[in-house]
N, C-alpha and C positions, 0 to 999 in steps of 0.2 A: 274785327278790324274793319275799318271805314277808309278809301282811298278817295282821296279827292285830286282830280286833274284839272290844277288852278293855273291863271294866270291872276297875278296877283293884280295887274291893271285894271282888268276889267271889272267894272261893280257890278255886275251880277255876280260874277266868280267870287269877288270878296262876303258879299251877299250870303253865297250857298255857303263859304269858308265858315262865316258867323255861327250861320246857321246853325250848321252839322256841329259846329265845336262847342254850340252851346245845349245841342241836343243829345250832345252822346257822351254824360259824363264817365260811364261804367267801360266805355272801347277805346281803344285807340284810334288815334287817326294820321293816317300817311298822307302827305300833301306830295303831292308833284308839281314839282312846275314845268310843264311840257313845252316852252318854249324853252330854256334851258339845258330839261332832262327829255329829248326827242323820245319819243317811244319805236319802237321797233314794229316791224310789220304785224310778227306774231301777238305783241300784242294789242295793235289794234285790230286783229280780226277774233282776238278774245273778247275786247270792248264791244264790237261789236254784233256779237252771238247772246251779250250778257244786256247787250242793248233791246235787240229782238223789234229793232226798226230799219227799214231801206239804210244802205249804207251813205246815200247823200243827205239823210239827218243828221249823219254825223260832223260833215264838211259845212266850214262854211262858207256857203257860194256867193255871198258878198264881197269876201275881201279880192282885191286885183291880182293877186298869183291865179285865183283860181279861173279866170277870164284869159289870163297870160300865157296859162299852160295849156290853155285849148282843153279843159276840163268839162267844158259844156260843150266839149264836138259829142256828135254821134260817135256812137260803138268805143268810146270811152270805157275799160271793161275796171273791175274791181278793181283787179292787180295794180293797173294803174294810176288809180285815184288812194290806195293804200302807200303804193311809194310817193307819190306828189306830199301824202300827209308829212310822212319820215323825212321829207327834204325839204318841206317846208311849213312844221308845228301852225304859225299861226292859222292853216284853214283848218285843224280839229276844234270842231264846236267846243264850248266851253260854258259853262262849266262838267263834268260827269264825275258822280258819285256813282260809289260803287260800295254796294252790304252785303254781306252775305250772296255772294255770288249773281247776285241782282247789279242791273244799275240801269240808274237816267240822266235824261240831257239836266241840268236843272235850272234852265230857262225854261219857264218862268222857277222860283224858286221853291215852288209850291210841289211839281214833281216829285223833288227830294223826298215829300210828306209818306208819298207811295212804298219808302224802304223803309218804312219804321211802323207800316200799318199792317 
């Protein structure tokens, strides 16, 4: 089974979508759309054990909640850049696959390459 945390706007996320769905005829594949279907704490701090990068790879610090929330103060601690995600989907980076208990950001889309070698 292949999970993929899309948003469907973004083209890179449709990019990795293509991707994955044209690489993985033999698996299934779970699409989420995390702006819709919010994920829960627990599981982004599963995402991000299976990520095995700093947890602000995961966020994205461009968009203006995360300026708004006072997410780039000091002493910022997980816990609370985990709920900022849950209250507000659009700063979880996008796209992540996930294989076999593995997964990456797959920006660039080339990443993705890594769960299937």
């Amino acid at each position: 089974m292949i999970t993929i945390y899309h948003n469907p706007r973004c083209s890179k996320s449709r990019a990795a979508y293509e991707l994955v769905s044209t690489a993985t005829a033999n698996e299934s594949v779970e699409v989420i759309e995390y702006l819709t279907q919010p994920l829960t704490v627990d599981r982004l701090k599963a995402l991000h054990a299976m990520l095995g990068c700093p947890l602000l790879d995961m966020i994205r610090t461009g968009e203006t909640e995360y300026a708004e929330l006072g997410l780039d103060a000091p002493g910022v601690t997980d816990d609370q850049l985990y709920e900022a995600i849950v209250r507000h989907p659009i700063l979880l980076q996008r796209p992540i696959v996930v294989r076999n208990g593995r997964a990456v950001i797959g920006r660039p889309t080339e990443n993705i390459a890594a769960l299937f070698g």
